[in-house]
C-alpha positions in Angstrom: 25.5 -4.1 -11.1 23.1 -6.7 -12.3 19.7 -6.3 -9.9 16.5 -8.8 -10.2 13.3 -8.0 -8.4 10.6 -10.6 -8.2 7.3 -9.0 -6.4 3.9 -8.7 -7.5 0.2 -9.3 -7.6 -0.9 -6.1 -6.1 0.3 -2.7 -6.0 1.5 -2.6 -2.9 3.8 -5.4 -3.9 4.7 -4.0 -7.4 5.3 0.0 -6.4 7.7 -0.5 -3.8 10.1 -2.5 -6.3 9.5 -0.1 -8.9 10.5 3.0 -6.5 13.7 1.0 -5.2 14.8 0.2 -9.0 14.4 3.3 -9.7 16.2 5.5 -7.1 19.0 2.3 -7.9 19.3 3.7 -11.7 19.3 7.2 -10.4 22.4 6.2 -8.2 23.8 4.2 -11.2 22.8 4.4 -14.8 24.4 1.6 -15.8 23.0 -1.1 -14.1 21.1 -3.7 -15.6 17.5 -4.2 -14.0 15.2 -7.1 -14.6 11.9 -7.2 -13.1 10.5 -10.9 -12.7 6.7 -11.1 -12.3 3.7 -13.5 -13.0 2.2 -13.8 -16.3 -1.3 -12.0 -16.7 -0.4 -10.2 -13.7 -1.2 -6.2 -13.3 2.6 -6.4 -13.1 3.1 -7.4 -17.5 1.7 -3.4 -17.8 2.5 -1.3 -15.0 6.5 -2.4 -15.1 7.3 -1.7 -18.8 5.2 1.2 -18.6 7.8 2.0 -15.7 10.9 1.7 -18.4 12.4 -1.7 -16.8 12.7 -4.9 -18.6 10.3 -7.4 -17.7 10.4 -12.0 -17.8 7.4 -13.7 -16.4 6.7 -16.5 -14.8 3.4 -19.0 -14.4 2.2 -19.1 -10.8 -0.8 -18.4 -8.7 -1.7 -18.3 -4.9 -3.7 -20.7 -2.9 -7.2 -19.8 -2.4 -7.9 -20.1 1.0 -11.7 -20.7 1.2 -13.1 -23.8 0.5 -15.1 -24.2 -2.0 -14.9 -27.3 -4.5 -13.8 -24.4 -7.3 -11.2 -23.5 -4.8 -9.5 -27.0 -4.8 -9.3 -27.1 -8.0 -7.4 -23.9 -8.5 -5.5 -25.2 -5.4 -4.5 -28.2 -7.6 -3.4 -26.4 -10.2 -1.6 -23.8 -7.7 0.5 -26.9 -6.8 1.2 -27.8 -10.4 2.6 -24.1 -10.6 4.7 -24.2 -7.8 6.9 -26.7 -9.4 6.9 -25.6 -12.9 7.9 -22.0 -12.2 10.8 -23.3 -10.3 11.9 -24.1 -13.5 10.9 -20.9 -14.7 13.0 -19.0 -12.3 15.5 -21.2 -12.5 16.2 -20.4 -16.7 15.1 -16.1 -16.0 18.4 -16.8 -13.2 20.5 -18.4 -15.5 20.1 -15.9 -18.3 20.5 -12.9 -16.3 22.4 -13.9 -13.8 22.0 -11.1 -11.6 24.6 -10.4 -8.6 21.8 -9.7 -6.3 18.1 -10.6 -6.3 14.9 -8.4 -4.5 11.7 -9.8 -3.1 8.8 -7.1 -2.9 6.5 -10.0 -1.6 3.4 -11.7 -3.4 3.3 -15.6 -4.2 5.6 -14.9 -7.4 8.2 -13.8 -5.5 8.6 -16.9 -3.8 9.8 -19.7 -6.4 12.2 -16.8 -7.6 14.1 -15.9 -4.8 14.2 -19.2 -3.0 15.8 -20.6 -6.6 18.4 -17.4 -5.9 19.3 -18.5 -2.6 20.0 -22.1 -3.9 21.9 -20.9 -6.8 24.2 -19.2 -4.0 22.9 -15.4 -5.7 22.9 -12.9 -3.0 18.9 -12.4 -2.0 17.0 -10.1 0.1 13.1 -9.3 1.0 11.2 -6.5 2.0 8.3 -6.8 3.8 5.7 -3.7 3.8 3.2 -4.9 5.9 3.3 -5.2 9.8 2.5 -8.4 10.2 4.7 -10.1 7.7 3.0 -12.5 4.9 3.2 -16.3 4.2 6.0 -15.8 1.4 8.5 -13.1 4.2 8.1 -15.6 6.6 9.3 -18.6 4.5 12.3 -16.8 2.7 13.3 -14.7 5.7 15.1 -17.9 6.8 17.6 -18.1 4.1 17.7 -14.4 2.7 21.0 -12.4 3.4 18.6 -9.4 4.6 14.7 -8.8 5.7 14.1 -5.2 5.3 11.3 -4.1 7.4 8.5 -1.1 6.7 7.1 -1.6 10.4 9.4 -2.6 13.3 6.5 -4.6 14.8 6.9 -7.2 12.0 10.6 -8.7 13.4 8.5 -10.2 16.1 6.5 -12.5 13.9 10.0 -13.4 12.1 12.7 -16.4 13.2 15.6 -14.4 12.3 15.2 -11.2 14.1 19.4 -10.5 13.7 19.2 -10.3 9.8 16.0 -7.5 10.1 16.6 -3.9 9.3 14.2 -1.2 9.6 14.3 0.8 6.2 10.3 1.7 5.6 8.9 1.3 2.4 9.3 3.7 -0.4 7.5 7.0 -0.4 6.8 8.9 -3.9 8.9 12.1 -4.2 5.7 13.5 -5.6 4.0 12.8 -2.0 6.7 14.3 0.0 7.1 17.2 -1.8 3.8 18.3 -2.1 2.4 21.7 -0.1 -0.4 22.0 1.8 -1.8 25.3 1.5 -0.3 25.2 -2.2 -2.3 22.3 -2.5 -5.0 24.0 -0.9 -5.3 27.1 -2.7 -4.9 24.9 -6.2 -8.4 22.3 -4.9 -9.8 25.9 -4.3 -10.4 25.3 -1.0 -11.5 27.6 1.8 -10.2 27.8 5.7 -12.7 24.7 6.3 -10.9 21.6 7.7 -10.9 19.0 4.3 -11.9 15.7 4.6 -10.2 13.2 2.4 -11.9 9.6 1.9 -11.3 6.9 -0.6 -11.5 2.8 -0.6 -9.0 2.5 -3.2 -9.4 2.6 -7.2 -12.6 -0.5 -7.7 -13.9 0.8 -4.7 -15.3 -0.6 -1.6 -19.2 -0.4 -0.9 -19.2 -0.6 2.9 -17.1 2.5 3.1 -18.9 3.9 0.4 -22.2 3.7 1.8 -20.7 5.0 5.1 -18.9 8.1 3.4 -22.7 8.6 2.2 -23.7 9.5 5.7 -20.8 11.6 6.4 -21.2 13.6 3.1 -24.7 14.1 3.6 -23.8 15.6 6.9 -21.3 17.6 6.1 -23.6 19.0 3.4 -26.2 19.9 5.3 -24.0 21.9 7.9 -21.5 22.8 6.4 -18.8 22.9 9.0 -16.3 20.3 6.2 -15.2 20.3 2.9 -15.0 16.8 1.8 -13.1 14.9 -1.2 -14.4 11.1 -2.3 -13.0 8.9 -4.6 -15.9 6.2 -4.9 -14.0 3.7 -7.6 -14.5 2.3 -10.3 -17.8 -0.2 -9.3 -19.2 3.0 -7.0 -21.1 4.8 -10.0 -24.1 4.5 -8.0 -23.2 7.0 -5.4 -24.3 9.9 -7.4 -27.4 8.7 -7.0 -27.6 7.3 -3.5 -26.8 11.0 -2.1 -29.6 12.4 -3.9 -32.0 10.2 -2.1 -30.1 11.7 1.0 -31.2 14.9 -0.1 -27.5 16.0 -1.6 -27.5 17.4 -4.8 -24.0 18.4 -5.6 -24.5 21.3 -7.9 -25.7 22.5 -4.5 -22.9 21.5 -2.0 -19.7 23.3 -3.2 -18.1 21.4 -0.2 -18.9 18.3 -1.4 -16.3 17.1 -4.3 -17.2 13.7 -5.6 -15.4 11.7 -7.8 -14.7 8.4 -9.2 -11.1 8.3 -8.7 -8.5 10.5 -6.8 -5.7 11.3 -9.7 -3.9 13.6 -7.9 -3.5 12.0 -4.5 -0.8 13.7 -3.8 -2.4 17.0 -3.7 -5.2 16.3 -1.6 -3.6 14.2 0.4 -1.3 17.6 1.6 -4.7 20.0 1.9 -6.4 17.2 3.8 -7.0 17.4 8.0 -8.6 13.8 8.2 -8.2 11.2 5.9 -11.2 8.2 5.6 -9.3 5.1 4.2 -8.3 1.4 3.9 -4.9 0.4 5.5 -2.5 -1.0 3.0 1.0 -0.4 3.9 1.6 1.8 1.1 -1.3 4.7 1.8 -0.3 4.6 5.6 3.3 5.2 4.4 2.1 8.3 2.9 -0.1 9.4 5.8 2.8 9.4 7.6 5.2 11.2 5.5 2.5 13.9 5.5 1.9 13.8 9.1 -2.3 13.1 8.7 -4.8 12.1 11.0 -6.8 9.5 9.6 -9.4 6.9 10.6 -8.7 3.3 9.5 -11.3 1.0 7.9 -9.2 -2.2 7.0 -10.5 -4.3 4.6 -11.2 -7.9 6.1 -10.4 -9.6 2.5 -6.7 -9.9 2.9 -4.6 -12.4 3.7 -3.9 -12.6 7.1 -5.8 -9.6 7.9 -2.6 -7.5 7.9 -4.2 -4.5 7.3 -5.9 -4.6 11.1 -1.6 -5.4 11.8 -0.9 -2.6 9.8 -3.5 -0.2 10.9 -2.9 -1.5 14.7 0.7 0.0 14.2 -0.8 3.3 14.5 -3.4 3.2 16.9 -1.0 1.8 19.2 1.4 5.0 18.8 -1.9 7.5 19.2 -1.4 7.6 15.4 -4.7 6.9 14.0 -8.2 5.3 15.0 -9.6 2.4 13.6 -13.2 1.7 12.9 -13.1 -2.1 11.5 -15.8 -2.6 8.8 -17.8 -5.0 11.1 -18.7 -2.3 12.8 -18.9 0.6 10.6 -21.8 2.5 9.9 -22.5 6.0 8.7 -23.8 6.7 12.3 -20.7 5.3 13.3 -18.3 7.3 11.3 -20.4 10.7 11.9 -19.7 9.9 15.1 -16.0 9.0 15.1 -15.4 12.4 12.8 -16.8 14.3 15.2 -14.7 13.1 17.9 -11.9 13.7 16.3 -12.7 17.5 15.3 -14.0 18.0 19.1 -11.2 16.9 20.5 -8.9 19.8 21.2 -6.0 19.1 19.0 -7.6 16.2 17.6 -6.3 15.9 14.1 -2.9 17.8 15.0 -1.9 15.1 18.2 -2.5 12.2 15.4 -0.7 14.0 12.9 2.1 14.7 14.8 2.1 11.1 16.2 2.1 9.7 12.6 5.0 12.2 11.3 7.1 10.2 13.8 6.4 7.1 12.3 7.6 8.4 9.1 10.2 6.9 7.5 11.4 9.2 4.3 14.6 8.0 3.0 13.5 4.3 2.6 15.5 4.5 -0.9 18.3 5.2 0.4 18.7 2.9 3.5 17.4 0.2 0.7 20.4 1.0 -1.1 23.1 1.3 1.1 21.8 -2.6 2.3 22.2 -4.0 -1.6 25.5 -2.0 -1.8 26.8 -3.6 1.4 25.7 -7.0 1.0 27.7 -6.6 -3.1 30.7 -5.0 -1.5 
């Protein structure tokens, strides 16, 4: 088998290609894998570092705020979109691959609509509940739209060629333990909170979490994990005016970035977090409780779609940044603990969601569409 996937610009675009490509060389050694994303992208590291061949191509999205910087960048956006048709056209040509995979992102977009011209067997995947600009213009043509959230086929023309498959879990997350995990965090009987606003950062949460950890430092009643990011070096600093000083809180842990997510993300009761697709994947696979903050920065605000998902199943609550506070959040963690069966109802809720063998259904859709 000859594969192409064409995805990127953010992680949640790039990972989900890299798990599928992977679980495909599991299933067959032998097959030939070409990654297609754009040039200066995070994409040029994190898929060579993956052990998969990599082309790029020249392209950018449109910048949707206007600004007289913007319309330039929109300009040259334009220019792009018709010189990395090209692109694709010669990365087709010289690999010529017997089926082609869209992860999402503008990049995948010239790629796999030159695919479908060229008559080469294409299909997309769309992580997100509300599905994105590029999804909605391929999922015309494409042979298949897979789907990580069934409320995404209603936004989509084609509902007959969507199948529900979820979006790739690491093994490493499913298989973790909790009260392995637990007893390796050196953590007590306490319920854990786990928070985080992703691996820059995100200073509303940040400031927020401040409360919260402050709080919980003073009482007591929680042990609580942080990851404040890479631009969130202040926080240190910001909790000692609060009257935390960590080498006094053994409850508090406070770091800039969570590298073993998949640990605490098993010992946690209540996770504090943005709402990419990816993370509420995981939440799900591990059955956690958690309370949404999406950010409002993305396109199509999909992460208030994605985060929706849950809160609409008794899944999850949100608390949307315009509103959040750390007297907010106090307040909303409170809740939830008071509540009797608080965090186990929203776990359990979430664990149906779940969706584990994503791989696999993934699969089984590139072998039929080939055979």
């Amino acid at each position: 088998m000859r594969i192409l996937f064409a995805g990127g610009g953010t992680a949640g675009h790039i990972n989900p290609a890299l798990a599928i490509a992977g679980y495909v060389r599991e299933k067959e050694p032998d097959a030939a894998i070409l990654y297609v994303g754009a040039k200066g992208g995070v994409e040029e590291r994190l898929v060579p570092a993956a052990g998969f061949d990599f082309r790029s191509i020249t392209i950018s999205g449109f910048q949707r705020k206007p600004s007289w910087t913007n319309l330039k960048r929109n300009v040259k956006t334009v220019v792009r979109v018709f010189t990395s048709t090209g692109e694709a056209k010669r990365i087709l040509k010289e690999f010529q691959p017997d089926i082609c995979v869209g992860t999402g992102g503008y990049v995948s977009g010239p790629v796999i609509r030159e695919a479908l011209r060229m008559g080469i067997p294409s299909i997309i995947h769309e992580q997100n509940a509300f599905p994105g600009v590029t999804t909605k213009m391929l999922s015309k043509k494409a042979n298949k739209v897979m789907l990580a959230v069934a409320d995404a086929q209603k936004y989509l023309h084609h509902p007959e060629k969507c199948v529900l498959t979820g979006n790739p879990v690491r093994q490493e997350v499913i298989r973790a333990e909790r009260e392995r995990s637990r007893q390796a965090l050196g953590l007590d009987s306490r319920p854990l909170i786990l928070s985080f606003g992703g691996s820059l950062g995100a200073r509303t949460i940040n400031e927020a979490v401040a409360d919260l950890l402050a709080e919980s430092a003073k009482s007591g009643k929680y042990q609580h994990i942080h990851g404040y990011g890479q631009y969130g070096k202040w926080m240190p600093e910001l909790l000692a005016e609060k009257g935390v000083h960590l080498d006094n809180a053994p409850n508090i842990h406070l770091r800039e970035y969570i590298d073993n997510m998949p640990e605490c993300l098993a010992a946690a009761d209540l996770v504090i977090c943005r709402a990419g697709a990816i993370t509420l994947s995981e939440l799900q696979a591990k059955g956690k409780a958690s309370i949404l903050i999406p950010s409002p920065n993305v396109a199509e605000n999909h992460q208030y779609h994605n985060a929706m998902a849950l809160v609409r199943r008794n899944a999850a609550e949100i608390l949307e940044e315009k509103d959040l506070t750390g007297e907010a959040l106090c307040q909303k963690v409170e809740e939830i603990f008071r509540k009797p069966g608080g965090t186990e109802v929203f776990g359990k809720n979430a664990k149906g969601m779940a969706i584990l063998d994503a791989n696999e259904r993934i699969y089984k859709i590139i072998r039929e569409i080939l055979s």
